[in-house]
DOZARO-882282 format. One record per residue: residue in three letters; x, y, z of N, C-alpha, C, O in turn. Coordinates in Angstrom, 1 decimal. Layout:
<pts>
{resn->Ala, n_X->X, n_Y->Y, n_Z->Z, ca_X->X, ca_Y->Y, ca_Z->Z, c_X->X, c_Y->Y, c_Z->Z, o_X->X, o_Y->Y, o_Z->Z}
...
</pts>
This chain:
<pts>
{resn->Unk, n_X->75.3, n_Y->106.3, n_Z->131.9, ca_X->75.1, ca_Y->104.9, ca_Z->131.8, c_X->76.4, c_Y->104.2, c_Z->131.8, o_X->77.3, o_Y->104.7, o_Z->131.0}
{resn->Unk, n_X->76.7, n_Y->103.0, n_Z->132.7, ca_X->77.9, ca_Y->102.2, ca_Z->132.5, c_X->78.3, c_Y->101.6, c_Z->131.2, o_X->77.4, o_Y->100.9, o_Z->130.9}
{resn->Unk, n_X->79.1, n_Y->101.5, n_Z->130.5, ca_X->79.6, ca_Y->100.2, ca_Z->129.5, c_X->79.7, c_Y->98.9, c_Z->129.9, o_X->80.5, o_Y->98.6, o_Z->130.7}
{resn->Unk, n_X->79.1, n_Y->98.2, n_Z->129.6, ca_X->79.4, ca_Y->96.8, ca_Z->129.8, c_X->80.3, c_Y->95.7, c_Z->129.1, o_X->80.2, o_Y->95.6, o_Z->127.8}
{resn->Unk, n_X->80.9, n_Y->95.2, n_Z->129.5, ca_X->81.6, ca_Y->94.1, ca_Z->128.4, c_X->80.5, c_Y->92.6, c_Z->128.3, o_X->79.9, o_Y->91.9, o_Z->129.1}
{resn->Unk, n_X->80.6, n_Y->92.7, n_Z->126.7, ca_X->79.8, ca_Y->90.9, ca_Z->126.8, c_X->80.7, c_Y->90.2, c_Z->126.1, o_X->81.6, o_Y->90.6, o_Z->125.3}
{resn->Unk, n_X->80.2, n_Y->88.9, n_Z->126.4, ca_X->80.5, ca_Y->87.9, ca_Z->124.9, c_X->79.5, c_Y->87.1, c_Z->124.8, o_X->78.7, o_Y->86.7, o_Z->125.6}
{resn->Unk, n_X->79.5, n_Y->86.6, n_Z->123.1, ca_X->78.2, ca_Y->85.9, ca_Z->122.8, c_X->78.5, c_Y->84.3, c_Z->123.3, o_X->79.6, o_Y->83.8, o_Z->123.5}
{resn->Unk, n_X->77.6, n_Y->84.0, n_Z->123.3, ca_X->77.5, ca_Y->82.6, ca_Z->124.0, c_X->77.8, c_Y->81.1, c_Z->122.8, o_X->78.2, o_Y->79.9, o_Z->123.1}
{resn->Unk, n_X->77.2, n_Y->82.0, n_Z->121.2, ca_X->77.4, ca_Y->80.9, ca_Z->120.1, c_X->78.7, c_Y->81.3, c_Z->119.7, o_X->79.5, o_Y->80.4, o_Z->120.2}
{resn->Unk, n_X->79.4, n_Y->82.2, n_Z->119.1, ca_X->80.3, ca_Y->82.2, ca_Z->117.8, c_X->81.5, c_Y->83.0, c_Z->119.0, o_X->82.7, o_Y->82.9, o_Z->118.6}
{resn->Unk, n_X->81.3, n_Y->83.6, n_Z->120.2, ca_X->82.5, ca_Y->83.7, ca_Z->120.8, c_X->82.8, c_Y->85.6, c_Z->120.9, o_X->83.6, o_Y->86.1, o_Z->121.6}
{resn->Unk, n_X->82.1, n_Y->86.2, n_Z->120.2, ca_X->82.4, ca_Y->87.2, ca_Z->119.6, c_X->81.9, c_Y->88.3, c_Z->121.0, o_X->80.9, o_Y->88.3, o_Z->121.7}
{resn->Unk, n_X->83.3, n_Y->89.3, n_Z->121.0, ca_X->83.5, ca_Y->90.1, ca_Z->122.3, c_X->83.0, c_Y->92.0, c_Z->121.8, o_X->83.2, o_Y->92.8, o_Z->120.9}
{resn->Unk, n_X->82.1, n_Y->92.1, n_Z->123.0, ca_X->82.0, ca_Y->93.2, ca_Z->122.5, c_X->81.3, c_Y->94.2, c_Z->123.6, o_X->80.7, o_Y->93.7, o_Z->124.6}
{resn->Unk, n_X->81.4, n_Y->95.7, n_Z->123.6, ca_X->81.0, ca_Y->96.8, ca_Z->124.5, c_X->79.4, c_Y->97.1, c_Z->124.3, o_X->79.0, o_Y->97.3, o_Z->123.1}
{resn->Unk, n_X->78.6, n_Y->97.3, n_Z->125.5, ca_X->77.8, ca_Y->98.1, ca_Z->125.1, c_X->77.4, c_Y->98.7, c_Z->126.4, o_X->77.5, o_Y->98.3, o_Z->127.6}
{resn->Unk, n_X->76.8, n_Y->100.5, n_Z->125.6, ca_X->76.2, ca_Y->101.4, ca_Z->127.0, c_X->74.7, c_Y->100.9, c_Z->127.1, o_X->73.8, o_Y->100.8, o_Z->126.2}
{resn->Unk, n_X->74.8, n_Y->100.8, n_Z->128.5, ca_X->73.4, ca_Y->100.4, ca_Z->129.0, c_X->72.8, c_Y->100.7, c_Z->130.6, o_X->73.4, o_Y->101.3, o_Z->131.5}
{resn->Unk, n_X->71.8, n_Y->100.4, n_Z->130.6, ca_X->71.9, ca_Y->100.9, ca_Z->132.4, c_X->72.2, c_Y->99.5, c_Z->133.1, o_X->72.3, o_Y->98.4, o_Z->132.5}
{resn->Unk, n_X->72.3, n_Y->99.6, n_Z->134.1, ca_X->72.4, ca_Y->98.6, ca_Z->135.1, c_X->71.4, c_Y->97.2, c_Z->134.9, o_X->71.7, o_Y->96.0, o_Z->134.8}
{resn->Unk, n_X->70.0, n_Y->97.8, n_Z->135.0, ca_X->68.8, ca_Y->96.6, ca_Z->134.5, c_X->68.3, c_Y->96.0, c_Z->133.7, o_X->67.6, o_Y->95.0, o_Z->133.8}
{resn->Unk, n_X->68.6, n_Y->96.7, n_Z->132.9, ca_X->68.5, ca_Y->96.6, ca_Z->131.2, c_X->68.9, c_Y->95.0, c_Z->130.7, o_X->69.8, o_Y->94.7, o_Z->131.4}
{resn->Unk, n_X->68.6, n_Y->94.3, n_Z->130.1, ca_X->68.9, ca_Y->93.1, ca_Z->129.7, c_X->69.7, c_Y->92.8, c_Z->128.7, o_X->69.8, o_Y->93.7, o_Z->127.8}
{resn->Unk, n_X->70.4, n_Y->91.4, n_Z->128.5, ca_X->71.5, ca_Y->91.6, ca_Z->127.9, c_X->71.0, c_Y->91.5, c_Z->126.2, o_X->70.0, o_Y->91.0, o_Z->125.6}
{resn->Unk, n_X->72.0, n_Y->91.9, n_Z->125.8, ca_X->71.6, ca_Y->92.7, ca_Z->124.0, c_X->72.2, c_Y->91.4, c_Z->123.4, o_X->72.9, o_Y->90.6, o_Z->124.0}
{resn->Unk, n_X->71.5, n_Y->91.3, n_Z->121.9, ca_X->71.9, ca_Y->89.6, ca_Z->121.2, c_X->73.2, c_Y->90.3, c_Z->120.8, o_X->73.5, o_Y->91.4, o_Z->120.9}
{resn->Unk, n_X->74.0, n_Y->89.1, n_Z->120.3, ca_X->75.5, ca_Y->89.3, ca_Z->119.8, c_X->75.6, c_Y->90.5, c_Z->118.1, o_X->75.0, o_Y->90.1, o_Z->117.1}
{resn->Unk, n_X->75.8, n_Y->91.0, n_Z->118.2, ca_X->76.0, ca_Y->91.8, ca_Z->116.8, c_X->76.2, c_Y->91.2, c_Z->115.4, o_X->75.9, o_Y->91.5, o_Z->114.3}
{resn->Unk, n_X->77.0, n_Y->90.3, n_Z->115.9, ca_X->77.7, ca_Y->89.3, ca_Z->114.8, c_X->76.3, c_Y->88.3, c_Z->114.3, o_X->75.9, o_Y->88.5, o_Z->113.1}
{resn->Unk, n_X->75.8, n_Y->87.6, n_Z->114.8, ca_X->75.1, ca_Y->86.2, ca_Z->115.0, c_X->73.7, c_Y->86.3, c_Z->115.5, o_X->72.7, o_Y->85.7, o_Z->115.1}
{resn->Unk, n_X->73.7, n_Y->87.3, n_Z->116.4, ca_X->72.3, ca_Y->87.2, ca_Z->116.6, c_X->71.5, c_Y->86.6, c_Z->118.1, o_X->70.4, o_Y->86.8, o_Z->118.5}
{resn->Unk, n_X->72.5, n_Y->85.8, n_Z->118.7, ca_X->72.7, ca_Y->84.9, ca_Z->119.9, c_X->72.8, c_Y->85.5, c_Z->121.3, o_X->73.5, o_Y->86.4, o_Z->121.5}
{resn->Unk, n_X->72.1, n_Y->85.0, n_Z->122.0, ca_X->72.5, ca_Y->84.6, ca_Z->123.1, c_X->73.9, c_Y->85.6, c_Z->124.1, o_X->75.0, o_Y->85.1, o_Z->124.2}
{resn->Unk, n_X->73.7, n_Y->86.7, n_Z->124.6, ca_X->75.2, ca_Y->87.1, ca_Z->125.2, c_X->75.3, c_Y->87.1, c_Z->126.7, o_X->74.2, o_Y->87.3, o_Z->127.3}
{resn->Unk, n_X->76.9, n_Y->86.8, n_Z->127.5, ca_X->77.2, ca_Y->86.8, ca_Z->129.0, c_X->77.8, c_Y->87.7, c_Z->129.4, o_X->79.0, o_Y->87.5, o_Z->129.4}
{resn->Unk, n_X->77.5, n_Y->88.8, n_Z->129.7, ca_X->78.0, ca_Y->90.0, ca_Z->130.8, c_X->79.3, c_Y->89.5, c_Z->131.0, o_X->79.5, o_Y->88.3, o_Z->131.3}
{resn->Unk, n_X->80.4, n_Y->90.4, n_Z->130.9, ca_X->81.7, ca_Y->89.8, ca_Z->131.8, c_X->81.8, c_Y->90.9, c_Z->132.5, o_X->81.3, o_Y->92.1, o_Z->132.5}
{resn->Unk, n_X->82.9, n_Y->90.1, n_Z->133.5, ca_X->83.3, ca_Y->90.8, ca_Z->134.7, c_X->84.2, c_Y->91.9, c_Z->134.0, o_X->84.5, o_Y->91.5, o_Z->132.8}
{resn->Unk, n_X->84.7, n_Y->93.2, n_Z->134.3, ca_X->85.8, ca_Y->94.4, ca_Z->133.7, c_X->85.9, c_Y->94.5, c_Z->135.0, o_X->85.4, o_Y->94.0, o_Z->136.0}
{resn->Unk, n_X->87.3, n_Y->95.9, n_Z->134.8, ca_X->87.7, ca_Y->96.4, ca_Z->135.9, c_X->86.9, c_Y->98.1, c_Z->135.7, o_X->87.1, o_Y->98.7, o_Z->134.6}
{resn->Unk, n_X->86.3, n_Y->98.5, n_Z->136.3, ca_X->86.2, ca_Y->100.1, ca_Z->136.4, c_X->86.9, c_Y->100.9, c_Z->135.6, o_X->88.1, o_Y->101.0, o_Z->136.0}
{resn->Unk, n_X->86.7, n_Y->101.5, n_Z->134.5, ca_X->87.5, ca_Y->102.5, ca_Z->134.0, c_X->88.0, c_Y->104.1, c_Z->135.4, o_X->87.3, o_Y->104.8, o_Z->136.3}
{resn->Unk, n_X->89.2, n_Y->104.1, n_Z->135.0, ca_X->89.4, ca_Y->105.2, ca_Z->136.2, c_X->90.0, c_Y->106.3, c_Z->135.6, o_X->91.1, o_Y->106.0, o_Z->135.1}
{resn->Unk, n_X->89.5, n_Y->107.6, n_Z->135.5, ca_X->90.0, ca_Y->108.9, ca_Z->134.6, c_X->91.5, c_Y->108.9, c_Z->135.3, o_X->91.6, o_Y->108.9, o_Z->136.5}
{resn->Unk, n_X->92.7, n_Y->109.0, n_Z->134.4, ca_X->93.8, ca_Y->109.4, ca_Z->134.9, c_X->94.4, c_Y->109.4, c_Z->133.8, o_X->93.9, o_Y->109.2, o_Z->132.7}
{resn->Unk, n_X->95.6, n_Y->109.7, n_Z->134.1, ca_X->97.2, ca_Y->109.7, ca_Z->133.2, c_X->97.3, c_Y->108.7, c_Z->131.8, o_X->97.5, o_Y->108.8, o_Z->130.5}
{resn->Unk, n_X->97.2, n_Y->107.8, n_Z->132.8, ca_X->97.0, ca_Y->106.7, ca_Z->131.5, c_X->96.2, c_Y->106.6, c_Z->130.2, o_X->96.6, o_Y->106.5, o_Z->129.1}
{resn->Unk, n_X->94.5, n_Y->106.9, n_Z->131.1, ca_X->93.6, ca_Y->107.1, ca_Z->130.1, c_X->93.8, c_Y->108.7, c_Z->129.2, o_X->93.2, o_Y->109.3, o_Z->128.2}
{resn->Unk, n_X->94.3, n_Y->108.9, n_Z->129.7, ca_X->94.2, ca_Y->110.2, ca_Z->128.6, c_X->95.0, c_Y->110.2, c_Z->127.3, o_X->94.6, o_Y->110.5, o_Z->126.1}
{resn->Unk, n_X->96.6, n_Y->109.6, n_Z->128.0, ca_X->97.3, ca_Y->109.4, ca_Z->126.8, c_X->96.7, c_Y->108.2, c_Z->125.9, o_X->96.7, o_Y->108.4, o_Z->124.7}
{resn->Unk, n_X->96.2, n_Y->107.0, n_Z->126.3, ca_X->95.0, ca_Y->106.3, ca_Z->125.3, c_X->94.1, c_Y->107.1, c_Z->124.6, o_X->94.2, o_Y->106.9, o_Z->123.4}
{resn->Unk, n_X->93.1, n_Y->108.0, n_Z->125.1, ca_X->92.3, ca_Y->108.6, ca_Z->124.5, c_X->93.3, c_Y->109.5, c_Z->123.5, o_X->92.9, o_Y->109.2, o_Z->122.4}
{resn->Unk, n_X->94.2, n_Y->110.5, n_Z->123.4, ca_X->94.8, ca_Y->111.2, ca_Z->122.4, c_X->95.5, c_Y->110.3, c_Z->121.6, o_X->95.9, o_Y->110.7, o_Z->120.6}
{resn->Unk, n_X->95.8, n_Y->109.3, n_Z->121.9, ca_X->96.2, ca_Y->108.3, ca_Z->120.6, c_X->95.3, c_Y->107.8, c_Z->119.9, o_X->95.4, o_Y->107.7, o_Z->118.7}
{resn->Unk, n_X->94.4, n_Y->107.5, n_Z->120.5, ca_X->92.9, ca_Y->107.1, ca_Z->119.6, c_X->92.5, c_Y->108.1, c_Z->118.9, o_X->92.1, o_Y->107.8, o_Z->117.7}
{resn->Unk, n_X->92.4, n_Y->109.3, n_Z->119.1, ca_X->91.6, ca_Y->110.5, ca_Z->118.6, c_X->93.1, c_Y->110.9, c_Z->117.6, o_X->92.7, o_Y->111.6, o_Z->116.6}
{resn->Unk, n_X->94.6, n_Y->110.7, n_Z->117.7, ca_X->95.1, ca_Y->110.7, ca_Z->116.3, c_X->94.9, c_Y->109.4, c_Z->115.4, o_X->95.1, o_Y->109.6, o_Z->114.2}
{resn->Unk, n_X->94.5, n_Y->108.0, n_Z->115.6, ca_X->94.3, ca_Y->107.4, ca_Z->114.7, c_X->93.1, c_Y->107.6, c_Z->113.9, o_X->92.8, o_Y->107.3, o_Z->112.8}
{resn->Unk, n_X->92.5, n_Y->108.3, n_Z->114.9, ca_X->90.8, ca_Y->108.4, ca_Z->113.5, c_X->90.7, c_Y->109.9, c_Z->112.5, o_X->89.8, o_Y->110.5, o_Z->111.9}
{resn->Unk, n_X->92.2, n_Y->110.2, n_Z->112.8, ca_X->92.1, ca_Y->111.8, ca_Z->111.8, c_X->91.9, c_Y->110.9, c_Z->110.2, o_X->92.2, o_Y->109.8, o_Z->109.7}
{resn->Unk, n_X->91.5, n_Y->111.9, n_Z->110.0, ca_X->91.7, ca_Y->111.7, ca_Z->108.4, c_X->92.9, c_Y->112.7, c_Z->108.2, o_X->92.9, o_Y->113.9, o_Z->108.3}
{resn->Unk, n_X->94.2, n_Y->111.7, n_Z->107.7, ca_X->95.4, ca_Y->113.0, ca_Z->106.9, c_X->95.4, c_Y->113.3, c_Z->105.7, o_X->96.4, o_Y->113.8, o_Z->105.2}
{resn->Unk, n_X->94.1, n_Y->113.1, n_Z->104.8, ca_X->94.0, ca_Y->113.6, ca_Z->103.7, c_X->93.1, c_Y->115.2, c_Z->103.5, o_X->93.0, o_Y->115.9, o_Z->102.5}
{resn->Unk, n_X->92.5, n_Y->115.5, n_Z->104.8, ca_X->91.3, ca_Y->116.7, ca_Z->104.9, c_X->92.5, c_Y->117.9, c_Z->105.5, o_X->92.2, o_Y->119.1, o_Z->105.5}
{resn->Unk, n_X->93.7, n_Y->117.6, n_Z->106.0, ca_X->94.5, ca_Y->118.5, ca_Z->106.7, c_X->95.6, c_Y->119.2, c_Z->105.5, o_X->96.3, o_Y->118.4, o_Z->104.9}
{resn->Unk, n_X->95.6, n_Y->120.0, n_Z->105.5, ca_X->97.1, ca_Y->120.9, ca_Z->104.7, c_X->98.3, c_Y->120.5, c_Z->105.4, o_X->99.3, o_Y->120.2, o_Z->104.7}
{resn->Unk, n_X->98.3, n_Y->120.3, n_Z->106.8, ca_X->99.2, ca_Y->120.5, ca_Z->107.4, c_X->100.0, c_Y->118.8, c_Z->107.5, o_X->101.2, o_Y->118.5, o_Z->107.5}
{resn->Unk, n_X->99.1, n_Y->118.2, n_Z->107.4, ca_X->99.2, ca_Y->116.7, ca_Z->107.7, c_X->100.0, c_Y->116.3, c_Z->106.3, o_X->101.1, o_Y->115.7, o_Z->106.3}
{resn->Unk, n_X->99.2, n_Y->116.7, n_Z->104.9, ca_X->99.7, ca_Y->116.5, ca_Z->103.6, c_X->101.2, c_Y->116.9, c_Z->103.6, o_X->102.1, o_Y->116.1, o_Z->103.2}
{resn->Unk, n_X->101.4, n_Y->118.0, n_Z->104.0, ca_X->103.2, ca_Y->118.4, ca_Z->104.0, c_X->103.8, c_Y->117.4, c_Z->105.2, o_X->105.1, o_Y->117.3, o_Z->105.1}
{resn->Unk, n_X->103.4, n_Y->116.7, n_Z->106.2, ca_X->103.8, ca_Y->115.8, ca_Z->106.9, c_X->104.8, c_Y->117.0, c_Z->108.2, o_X->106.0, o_Y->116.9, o_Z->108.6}
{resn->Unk, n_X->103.8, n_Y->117.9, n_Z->108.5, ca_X->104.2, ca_Y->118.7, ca_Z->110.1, c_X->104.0, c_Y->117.7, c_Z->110.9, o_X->103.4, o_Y->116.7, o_Z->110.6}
{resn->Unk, n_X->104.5, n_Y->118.0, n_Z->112.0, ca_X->103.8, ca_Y->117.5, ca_Z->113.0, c_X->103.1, c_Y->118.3, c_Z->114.1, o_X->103.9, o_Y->118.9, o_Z->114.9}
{resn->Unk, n_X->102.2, n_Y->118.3, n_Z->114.2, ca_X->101.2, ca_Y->119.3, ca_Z->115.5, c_X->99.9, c_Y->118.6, c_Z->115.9, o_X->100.0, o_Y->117.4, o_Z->115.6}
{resn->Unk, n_X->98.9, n_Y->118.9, n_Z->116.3, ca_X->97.9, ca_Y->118.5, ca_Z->117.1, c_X->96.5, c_Y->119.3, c_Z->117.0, o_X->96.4, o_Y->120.5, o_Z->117.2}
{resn->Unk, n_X->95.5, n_Y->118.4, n_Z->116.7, ca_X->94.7, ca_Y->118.4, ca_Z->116.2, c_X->93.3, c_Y->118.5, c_Z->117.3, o_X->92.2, o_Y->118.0, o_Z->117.1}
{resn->Unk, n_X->93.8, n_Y->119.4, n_Z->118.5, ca_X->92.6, ca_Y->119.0, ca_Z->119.5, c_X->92.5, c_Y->120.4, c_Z->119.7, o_X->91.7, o_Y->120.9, o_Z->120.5}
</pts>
């Protein structure tokens, strides 16, 4: 299923969701309202996205569950 980008139509509020192609558009999360499909660009698997995706996946570690992290190593967690 594609991701879509919306925004709501009342309070402004931007946001992602997976859906199929026909599916209709989902109320704002925030508010409750009304939302408008926007235009994106295609996400494209490459170089770039990867190094996004391993920077995202070190900000959601928790450094308090690691030994390694507590002594302040540095190494990798995938």
């Amino acid at each position: 299923m594609p991701l879509f980008n919306f925004s709501c139509s009342s309070c402004g509020a931007s946001f992602e969701n997976l859906m199929s192609y026909n599916a209709s558009n989902p109320c704002c999360p925030s508010c409750g309202s009304s939302t408008n499909r926007q235009f994106g660009l295609p996400a494209i698997r490459g170089q770039m996205n990867i190094g996004r995706d391993l920077a995202v996946k070190s900000l959601r570690h928790d450094r308090g569950a690691c030994p390694c992290c507590k002594a302040g190593s540095t190494h990798s967690h995938m």
